[in-house]
GUVEXVO-506312 format. One record per atom (N, C-alpha, C): residue in three letters; atom name; x, y, z. Coordinates in pm, whole numbers, plus 32768, in hexadecimal, padded with zeros to 4 digits. Layout:
! residues N
<pamar><res>ala</res><atom>CA</atom><X>X</X><Y>Y</Y><Z>Z</Z></pamar>
...
This chain:
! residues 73
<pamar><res>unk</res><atom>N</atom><X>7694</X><Y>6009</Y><Z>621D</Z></pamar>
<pamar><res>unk</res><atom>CA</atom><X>764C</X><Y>6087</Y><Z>6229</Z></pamar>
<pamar><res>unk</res><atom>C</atom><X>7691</X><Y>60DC</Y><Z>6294</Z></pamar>
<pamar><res>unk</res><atom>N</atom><X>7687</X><Y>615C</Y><Z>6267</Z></pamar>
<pamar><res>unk</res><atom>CA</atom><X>76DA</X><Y>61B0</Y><Z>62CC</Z></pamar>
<pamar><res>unk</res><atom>C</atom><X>767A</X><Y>6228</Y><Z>6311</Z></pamar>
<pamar><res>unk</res><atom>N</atom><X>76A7</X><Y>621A</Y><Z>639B</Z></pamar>
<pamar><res>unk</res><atom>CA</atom><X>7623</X><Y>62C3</Y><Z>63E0</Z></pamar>
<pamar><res>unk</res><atom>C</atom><X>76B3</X><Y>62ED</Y><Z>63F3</Z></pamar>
<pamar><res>unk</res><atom>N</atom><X>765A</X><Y>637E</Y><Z>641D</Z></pamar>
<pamar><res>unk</res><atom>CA</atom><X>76C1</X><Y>63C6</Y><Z>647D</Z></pamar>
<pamar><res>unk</res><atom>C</atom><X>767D</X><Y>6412</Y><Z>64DD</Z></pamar>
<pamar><res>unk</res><atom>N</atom><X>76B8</X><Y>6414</Y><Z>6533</Z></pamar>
<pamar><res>unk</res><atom>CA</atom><X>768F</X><Y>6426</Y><Z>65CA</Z></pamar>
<pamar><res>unk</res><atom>C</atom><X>7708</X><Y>64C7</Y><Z>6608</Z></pamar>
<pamar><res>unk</res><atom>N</atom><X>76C5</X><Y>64E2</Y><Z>666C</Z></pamar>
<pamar><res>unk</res><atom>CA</atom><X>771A</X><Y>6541</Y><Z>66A8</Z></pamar>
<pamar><res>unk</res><atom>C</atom><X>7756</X><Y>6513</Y><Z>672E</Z></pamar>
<pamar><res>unk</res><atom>N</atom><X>7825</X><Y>652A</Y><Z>673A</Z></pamar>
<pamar><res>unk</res><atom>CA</atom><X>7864</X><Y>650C</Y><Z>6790</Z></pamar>
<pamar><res>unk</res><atom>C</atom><X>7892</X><Y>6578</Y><Z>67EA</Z></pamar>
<pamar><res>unk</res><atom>N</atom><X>7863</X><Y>6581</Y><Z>6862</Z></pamar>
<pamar><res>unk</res><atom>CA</atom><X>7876</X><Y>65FE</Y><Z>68CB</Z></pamar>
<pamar><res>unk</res><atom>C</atom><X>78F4</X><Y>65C6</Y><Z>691A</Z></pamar>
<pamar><res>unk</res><atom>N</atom><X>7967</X><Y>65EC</Y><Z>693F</Z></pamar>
<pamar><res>unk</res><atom>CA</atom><X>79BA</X><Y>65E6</Y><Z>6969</Z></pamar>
<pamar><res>unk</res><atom>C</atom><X>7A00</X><Y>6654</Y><Z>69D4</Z></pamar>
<pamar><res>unk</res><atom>N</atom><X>7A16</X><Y>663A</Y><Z>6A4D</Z></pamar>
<pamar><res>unk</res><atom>CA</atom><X>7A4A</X><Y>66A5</Y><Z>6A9E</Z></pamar>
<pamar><res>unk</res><atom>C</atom><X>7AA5</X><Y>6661</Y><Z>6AEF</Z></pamar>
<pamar><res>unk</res><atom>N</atom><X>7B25</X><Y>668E</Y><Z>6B19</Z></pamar>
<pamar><res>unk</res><atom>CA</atom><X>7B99</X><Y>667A</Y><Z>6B5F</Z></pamar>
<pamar><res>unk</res><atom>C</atom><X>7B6A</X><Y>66AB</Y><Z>6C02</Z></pamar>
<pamar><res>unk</res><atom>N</atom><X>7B65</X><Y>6637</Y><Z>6C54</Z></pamar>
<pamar><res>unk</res><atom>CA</atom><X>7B4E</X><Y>663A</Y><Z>6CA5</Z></pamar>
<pamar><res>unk</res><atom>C</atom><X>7BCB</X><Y>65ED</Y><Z>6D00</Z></pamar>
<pamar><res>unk</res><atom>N</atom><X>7C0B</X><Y>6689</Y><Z>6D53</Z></pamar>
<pamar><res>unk</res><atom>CA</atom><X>7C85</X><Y>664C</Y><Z>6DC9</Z></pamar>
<pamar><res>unk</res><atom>C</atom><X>7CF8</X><Y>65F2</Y><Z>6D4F</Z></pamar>
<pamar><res>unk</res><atom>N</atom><X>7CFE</X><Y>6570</Y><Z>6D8B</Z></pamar>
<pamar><res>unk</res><atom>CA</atom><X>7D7A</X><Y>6509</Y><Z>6D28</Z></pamar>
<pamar><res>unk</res><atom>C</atom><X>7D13</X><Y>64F4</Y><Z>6CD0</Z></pamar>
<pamar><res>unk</res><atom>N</atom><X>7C9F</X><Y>64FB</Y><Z>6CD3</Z></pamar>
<pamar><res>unk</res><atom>CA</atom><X>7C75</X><Y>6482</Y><Z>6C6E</Z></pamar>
<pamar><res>unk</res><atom>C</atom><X>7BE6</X><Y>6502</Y><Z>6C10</Z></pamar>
<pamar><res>unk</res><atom>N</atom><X>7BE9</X><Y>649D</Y><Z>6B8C</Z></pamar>
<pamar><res>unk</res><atom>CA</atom><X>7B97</X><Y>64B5</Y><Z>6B20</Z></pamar>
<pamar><res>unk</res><atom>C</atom><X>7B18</X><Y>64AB</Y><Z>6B2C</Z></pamar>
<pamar><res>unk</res><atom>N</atom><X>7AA9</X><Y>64BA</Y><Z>6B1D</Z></pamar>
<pamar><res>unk</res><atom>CA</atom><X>79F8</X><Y>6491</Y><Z>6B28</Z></pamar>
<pamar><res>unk</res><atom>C</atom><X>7A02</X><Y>6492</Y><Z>6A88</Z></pamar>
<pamar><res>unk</res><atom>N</atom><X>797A</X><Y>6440</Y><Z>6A52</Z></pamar>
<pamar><res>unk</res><atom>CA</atom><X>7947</X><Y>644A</Y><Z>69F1</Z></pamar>
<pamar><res>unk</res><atom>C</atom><X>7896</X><Y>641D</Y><Z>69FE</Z></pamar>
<pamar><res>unk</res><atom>N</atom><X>7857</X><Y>644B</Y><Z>6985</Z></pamar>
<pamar><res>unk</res><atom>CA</atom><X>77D0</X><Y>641E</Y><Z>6996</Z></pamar>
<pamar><res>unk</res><atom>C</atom><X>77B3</X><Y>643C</Y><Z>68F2</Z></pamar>
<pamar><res>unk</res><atom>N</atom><X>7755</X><Y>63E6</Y><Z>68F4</Z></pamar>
<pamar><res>unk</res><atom>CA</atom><X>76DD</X><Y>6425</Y><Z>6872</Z></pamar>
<pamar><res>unk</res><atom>C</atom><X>7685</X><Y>6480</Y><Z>6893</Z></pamar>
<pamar><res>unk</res><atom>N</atom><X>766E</X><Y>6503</Y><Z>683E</Z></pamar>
<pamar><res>unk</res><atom>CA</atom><X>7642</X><Y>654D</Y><Z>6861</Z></pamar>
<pamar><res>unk</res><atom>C</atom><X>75A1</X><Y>64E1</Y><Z>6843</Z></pamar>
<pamar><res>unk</res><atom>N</atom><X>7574</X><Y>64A4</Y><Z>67E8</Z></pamar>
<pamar><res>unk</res><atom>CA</atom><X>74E7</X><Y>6480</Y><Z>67A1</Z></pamar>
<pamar><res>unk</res><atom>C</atom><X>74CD</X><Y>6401</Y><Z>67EC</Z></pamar>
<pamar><res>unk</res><atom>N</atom><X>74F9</X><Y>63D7</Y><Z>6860</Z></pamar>
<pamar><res>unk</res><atom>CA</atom><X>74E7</X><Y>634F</Y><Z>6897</Z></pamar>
<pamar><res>unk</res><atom>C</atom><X>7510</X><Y>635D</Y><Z>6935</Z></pamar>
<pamar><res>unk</res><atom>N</atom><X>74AA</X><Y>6363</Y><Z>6981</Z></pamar>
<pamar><res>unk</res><atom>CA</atom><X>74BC</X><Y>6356</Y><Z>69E7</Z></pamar>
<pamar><res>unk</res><atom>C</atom><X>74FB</X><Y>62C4</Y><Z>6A37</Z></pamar>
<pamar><res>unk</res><atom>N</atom><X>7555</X><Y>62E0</Y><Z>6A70</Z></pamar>
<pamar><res>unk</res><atom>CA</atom><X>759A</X><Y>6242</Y><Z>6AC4</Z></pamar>
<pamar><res>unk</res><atom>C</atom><X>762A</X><Y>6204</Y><Z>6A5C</Z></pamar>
<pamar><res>unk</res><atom>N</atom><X>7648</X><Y>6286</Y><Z>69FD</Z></pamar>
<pamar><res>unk</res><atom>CA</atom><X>76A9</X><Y>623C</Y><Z>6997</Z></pamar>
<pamar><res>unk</res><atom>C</atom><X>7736</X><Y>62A1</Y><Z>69E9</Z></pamar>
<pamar><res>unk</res><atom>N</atom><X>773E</X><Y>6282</Y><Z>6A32</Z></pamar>
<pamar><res>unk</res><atom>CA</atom><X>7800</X><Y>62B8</Y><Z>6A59</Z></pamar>
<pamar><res>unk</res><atom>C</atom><X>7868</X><Y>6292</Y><Z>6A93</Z></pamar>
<pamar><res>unk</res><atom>N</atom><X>78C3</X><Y>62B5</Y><Z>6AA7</Z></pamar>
<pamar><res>unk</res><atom>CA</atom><X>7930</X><Y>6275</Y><Z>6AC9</Z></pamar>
<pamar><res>unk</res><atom>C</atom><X>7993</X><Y>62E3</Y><Z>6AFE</Z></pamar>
<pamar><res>unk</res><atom>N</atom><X>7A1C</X><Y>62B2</Y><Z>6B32</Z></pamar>
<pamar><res>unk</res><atom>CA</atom><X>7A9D</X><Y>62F7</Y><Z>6B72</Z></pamar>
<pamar><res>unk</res><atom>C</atom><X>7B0B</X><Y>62B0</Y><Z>6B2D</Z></pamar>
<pamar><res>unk</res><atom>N</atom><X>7B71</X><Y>62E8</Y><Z>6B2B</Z></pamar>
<pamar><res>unk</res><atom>CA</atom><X>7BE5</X><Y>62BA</Y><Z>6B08</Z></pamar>
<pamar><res>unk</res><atom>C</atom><X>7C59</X><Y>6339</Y><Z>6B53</Z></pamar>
<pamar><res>unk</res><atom>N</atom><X>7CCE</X><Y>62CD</Y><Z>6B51</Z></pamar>
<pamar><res>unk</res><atom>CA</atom><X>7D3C</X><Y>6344</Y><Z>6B60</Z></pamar>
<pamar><res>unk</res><atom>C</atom><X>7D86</X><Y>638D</Y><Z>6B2A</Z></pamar>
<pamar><res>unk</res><atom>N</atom><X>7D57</X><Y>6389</Y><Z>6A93</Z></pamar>
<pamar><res>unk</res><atom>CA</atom><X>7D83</X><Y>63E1</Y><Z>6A18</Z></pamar>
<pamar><res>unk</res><atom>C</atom><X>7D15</X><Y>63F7</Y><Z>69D9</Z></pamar>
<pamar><res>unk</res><atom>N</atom><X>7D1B</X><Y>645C</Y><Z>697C</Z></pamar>
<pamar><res>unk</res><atom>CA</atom><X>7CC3</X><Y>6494</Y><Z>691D</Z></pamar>
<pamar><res>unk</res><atom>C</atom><X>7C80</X><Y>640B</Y><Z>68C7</Z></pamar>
<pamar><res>unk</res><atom>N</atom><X>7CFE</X><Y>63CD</Y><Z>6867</Z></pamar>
<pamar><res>unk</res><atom>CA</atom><X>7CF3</X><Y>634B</Y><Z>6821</Z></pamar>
<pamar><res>unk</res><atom>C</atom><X>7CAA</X><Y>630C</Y><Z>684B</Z></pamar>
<pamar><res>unk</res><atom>N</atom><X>7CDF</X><Y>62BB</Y><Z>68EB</Z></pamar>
<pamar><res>unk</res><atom>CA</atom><X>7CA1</X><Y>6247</Y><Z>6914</Z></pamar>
<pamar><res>unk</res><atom>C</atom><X>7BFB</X><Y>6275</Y><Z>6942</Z></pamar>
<pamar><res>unk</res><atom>N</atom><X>7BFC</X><Y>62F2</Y><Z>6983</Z></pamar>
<pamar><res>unk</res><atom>CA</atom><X>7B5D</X><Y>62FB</Y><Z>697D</Z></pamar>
<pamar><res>unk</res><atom>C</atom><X>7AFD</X><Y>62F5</Y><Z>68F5</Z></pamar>
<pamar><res>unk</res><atom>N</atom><X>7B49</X><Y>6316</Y><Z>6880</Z></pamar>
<pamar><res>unk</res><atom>CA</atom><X>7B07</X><Y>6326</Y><Z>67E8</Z></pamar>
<pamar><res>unk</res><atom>C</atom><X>7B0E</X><Y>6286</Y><Z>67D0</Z></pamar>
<pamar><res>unk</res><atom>N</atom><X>7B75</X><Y>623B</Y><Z>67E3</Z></pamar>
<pamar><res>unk</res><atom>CA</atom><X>7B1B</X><Y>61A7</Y><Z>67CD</Z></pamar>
<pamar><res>unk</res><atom>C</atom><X>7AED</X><Y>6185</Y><Z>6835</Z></pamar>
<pamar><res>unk</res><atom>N</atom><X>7ADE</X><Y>61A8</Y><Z>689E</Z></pamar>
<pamar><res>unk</res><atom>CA</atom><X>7A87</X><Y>615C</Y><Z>6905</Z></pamar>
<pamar><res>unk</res><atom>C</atom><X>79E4</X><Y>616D</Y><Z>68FC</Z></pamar>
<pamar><res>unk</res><atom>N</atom><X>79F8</X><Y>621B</Y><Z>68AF</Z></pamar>
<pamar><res>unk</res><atom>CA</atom><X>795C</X><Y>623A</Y><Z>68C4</Z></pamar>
<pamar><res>unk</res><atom>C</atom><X>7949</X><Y>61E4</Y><Z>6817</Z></pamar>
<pamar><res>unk</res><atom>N</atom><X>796E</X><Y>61D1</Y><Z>67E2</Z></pamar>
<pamar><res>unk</res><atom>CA</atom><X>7951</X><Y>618A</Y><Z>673F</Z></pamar>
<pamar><res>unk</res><atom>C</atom><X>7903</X><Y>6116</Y><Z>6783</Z></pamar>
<pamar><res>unk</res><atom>N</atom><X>795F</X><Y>60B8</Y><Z>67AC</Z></pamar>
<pamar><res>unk</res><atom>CA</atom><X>791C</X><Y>604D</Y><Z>67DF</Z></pamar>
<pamar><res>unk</res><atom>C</atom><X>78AF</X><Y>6041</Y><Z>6837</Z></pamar>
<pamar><res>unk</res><atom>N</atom><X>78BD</X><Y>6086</Y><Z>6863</Z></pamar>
<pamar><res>unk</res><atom>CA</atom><X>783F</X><Y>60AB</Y><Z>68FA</Z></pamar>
<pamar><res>unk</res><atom>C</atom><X>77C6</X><Y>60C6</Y><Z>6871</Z></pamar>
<pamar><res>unk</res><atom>N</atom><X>77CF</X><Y>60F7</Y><Z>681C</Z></pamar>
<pamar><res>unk</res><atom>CA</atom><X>7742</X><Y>612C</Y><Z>67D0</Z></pamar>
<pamar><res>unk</res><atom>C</atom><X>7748</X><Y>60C2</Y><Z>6762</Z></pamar>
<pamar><res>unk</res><atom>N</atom><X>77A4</X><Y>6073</Y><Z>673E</Z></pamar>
<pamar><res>unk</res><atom>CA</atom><X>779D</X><Y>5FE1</Y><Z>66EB</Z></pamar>
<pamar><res>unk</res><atom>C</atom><X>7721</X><Y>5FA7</Y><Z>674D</Z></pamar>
<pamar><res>unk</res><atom>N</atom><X>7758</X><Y>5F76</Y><Z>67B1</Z></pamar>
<pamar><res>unk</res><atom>CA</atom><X>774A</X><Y>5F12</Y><Z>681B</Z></pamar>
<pamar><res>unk</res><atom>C</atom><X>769E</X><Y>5F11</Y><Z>6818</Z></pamar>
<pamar><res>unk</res><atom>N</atom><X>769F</X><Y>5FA8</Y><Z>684D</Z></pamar>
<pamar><res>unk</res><atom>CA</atom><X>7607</X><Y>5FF2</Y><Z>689C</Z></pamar>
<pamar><res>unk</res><atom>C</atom><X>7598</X><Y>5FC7</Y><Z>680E</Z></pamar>
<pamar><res>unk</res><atom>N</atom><X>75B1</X><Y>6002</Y><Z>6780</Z></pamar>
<pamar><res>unk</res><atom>CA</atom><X>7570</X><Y>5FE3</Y><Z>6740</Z></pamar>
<pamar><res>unk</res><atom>C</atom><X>7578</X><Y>5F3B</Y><Z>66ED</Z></pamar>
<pamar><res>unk</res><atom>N</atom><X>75CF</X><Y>5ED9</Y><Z>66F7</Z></pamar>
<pamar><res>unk</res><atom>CA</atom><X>75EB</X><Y>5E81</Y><Z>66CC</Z></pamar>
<pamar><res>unk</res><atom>C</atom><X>7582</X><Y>5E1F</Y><Z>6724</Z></pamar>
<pamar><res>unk</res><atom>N</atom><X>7546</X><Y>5E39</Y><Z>6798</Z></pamar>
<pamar><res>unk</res><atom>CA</atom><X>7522</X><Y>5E1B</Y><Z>6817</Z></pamar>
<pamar><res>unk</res><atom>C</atom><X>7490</X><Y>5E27</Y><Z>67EF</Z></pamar>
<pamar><res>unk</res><atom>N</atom><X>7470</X><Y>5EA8</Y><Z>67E1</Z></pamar>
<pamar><res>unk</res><atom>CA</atom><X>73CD</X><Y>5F04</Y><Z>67CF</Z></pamar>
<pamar><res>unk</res><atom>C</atom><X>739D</X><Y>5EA4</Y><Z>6745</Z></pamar>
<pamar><res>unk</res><atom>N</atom><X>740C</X><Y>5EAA</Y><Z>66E1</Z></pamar>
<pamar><res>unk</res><atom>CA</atom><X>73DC</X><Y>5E37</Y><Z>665D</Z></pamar>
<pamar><res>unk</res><atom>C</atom><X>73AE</X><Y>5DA4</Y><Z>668A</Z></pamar>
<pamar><res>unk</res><atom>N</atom><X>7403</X><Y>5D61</Y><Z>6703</Z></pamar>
<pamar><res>unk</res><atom>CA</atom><X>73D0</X><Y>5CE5</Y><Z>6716</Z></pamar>
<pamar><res>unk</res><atom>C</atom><X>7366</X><Y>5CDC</Y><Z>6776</Z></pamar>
<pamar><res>unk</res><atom>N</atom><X>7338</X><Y>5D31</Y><Z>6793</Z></pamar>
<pamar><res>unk</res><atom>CA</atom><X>72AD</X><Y>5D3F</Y><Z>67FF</Z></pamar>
<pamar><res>unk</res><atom>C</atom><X>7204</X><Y>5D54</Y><Z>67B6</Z></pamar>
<pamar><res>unk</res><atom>N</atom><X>7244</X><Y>5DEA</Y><Z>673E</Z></pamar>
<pamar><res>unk</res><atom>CA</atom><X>71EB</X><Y>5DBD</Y><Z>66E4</Z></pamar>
<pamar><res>unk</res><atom>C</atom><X>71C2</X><Y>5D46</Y><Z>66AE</Z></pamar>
<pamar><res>unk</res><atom>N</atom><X>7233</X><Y>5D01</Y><Z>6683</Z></pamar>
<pamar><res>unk</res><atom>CA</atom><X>7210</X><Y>5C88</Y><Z>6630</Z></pamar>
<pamar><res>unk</res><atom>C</atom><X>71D0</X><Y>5C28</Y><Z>668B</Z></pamar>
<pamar><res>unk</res><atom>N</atom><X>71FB</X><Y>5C2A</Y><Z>66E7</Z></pamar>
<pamar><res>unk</res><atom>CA</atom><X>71AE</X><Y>5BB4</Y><Z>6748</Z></pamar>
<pamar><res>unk</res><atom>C</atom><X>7102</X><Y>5BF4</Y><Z>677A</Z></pamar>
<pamar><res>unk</res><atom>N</atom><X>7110</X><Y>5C50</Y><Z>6759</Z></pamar>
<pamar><res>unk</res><atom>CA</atom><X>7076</X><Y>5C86</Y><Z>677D</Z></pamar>
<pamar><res>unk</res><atom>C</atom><X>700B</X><Y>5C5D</Y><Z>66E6</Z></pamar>
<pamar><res>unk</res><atom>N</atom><X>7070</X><Y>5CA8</Y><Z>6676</Z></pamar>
<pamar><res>unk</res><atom>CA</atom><X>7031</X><Y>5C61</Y><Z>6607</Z></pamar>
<pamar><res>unk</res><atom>C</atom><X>700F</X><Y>5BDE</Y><Z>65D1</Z></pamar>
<pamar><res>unk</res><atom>N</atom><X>7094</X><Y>5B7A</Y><Z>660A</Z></pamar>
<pamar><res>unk</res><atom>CA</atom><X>7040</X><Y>5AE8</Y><Z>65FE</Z></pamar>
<pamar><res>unk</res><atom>C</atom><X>6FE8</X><Y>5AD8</Y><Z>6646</Z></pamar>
<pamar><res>unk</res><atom>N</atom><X>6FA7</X><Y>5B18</Y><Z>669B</Z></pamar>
<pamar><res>unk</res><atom>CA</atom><X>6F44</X><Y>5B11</Y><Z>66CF</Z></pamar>
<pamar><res>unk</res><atom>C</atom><X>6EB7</X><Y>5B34</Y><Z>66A4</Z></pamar>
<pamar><res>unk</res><atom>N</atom><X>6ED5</X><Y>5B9D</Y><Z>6621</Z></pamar>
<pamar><res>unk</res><atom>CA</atom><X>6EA4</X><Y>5BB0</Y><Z>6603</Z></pamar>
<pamar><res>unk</res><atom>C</atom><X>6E12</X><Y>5C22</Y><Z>663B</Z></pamar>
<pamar><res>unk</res><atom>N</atom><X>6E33</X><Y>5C4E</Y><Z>6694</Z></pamar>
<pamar><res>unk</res><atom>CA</atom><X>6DC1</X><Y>5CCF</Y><Z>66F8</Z></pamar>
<pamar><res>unk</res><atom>C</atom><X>6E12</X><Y>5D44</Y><Z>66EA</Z></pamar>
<pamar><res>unk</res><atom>N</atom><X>6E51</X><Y>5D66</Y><Z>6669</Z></pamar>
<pamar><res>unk</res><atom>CA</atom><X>6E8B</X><Y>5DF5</Y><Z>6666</Z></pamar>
<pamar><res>unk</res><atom>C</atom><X>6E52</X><Y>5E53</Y><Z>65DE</Z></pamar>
<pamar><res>unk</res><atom>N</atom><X>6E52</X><Y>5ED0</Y><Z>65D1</Z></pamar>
<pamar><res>unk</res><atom>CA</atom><X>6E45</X><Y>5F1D</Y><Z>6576</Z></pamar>
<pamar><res>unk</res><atom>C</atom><X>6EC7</X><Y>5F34</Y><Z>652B</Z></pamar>
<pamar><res>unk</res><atom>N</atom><X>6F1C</X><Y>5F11</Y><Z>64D7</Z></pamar>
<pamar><res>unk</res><atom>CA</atom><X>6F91</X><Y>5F76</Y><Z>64AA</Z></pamar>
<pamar><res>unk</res><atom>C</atom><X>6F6C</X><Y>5FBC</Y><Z>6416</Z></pamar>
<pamar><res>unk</res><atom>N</atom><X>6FBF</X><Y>6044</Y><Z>6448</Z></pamar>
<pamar><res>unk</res><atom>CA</atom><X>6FB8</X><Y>6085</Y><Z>63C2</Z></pamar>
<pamar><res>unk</res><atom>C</atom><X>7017</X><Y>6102</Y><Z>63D0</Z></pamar>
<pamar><res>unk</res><atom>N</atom><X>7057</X><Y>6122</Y><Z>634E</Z></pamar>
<pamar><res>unk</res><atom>CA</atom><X>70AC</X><Y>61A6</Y><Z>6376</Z></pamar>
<pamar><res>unk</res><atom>C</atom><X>7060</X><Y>6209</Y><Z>63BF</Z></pamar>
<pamar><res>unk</res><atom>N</atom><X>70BE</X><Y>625C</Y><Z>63D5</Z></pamar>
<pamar><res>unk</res><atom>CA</atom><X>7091</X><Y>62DB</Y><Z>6440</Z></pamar>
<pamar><res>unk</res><atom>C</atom><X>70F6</X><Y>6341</Y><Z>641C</Z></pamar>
<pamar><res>unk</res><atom>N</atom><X>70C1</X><Y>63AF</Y><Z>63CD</Z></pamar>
<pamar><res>unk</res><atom>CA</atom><X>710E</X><Y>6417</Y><Z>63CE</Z></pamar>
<pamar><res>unk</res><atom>C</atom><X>7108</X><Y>649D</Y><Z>63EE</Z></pamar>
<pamar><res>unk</res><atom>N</atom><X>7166</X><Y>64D2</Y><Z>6428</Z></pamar>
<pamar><res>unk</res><atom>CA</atom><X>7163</X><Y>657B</Y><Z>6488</Z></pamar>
<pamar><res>unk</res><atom>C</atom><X>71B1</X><Y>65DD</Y><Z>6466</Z></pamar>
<pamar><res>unk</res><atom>N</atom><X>716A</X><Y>6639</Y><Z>6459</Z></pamar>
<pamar><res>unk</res><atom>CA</atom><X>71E6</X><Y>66D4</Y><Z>6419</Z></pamar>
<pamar><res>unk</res><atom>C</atom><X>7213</X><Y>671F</Y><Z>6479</Z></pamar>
<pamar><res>unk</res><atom>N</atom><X>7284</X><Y>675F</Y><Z>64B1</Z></pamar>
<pamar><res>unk</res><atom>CA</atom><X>7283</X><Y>677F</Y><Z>6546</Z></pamar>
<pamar><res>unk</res><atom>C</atom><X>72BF</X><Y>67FD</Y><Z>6505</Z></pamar>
């Protein structure tokens, strides 16, 4: 399954920033354009690959509500 997300990028001094615009705490630096574009990939693999195994451990627990959630912006 594929999302898509928004990548903010600004050249800062030597080095690159990146972030998700839709996820707070997802960013990264690099010292090229590239290496910040896979650094921030992984940084938002990682972040949500992470958020999936927390759910699940809340759900074998069984004390959660899930259900889609959808927003028109």
């Amino acid at each position: 399954m594929s999302k898509q997300f928004t990548a903010i990028y600004r050249k800062k001094g030597k080095w690159y920033l990146g972030w998700v615009e839709e996820i707070p705490g997802v960013n990264t630096q690099g010292k090229t354009f590239k290496e910040t574009k896979e650094n921030l990939k992984e940084a938002l693999l990682l972040t949500l690959e992470i958020n999936l195994l927390l759910s699940k451990k809340e759900i074998a627990n069984g004390k959660i509500i899930r259900e889609p959630l959808s927003v028109s912006l």
